[in-house]
C-alpha positions as CSV (number, residue, x, y, z in Angstrom):
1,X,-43.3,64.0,-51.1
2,X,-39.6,64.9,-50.9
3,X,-40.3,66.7,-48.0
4,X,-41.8,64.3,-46.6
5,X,-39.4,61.4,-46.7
6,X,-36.6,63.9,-45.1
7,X,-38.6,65.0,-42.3
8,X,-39.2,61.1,-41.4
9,X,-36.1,60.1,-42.4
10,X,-34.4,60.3,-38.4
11,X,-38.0,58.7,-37.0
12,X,-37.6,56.1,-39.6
13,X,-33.9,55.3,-38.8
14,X,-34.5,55.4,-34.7
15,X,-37.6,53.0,-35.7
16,X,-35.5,51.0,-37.7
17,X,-33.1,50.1,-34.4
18,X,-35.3,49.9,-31.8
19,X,-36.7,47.2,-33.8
20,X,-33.5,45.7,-34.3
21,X,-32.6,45.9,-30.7
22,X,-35.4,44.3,-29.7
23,X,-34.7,41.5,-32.4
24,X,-31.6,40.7,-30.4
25,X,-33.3,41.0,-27.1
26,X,-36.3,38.3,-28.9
27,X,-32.7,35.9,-30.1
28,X,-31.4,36.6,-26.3
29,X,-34.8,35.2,-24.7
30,X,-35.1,32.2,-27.0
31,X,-31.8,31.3,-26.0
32,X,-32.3,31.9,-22.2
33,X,-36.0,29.8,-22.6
34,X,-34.0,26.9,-24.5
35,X,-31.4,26.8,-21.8
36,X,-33.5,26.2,-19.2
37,X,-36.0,24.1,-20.7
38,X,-32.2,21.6,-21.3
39,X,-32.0,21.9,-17.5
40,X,-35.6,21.4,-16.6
41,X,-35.2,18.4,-19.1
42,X,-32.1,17.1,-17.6
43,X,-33.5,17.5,-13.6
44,X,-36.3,15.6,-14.9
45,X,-34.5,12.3,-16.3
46,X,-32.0,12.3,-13.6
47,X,-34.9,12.3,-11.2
48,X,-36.3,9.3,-13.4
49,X,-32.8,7.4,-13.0
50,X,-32.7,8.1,-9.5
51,X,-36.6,6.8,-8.9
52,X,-35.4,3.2,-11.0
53,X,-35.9,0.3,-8.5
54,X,-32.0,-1.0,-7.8
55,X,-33.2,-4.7,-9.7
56,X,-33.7,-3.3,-12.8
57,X,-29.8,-2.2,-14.4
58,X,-30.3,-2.9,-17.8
59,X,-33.5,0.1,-17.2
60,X,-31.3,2.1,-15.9
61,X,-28.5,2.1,-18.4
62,X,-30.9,2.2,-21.2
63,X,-31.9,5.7,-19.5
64,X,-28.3,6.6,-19.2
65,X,-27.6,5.9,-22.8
66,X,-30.9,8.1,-23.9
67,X,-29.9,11.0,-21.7
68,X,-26.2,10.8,-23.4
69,X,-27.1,10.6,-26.6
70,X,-29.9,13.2,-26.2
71,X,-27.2,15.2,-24.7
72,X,-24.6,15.1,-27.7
73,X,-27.4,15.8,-30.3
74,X,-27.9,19.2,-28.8
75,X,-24.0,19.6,-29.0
């Protein structure tokens, strides 16, 4: 069994970084996905606050103050 470990050992240890590489590459992707959902997100309410009819302010401000504060809890 000795033997046996040894010989795998180097398979084991390449195994062992590929996974972790692709770990990273998983935590790279996530982060890529999450950014552009934010901007996706952000395109979508400023097209809202653009569409908002000039008479209603107070709506408009409202959606201001959501996108802000949505903003600063991602911060």
């Amino acid at each position: 069994m000795r033997k046996s470990v040894y010989a795998n050992y180097a398979s084991f240890i390449r195994t062992s970084r590929e996974i972790s590489d692709l770990e990273g590459e998983l935590v790279s992707l996530k982060n890529l996905l999450s950014s552009r959902a934010n901007i996706i997100h952000g395109i979508a309410d400023g097209a809202r606050i653009e569409s908002l009819p000039d008479r209603t302010d107070h709506a408009r401000e409202a959606a201001d103050f959501r996108i802000r504060r949505h903003r600063a809890s991602k911060i």
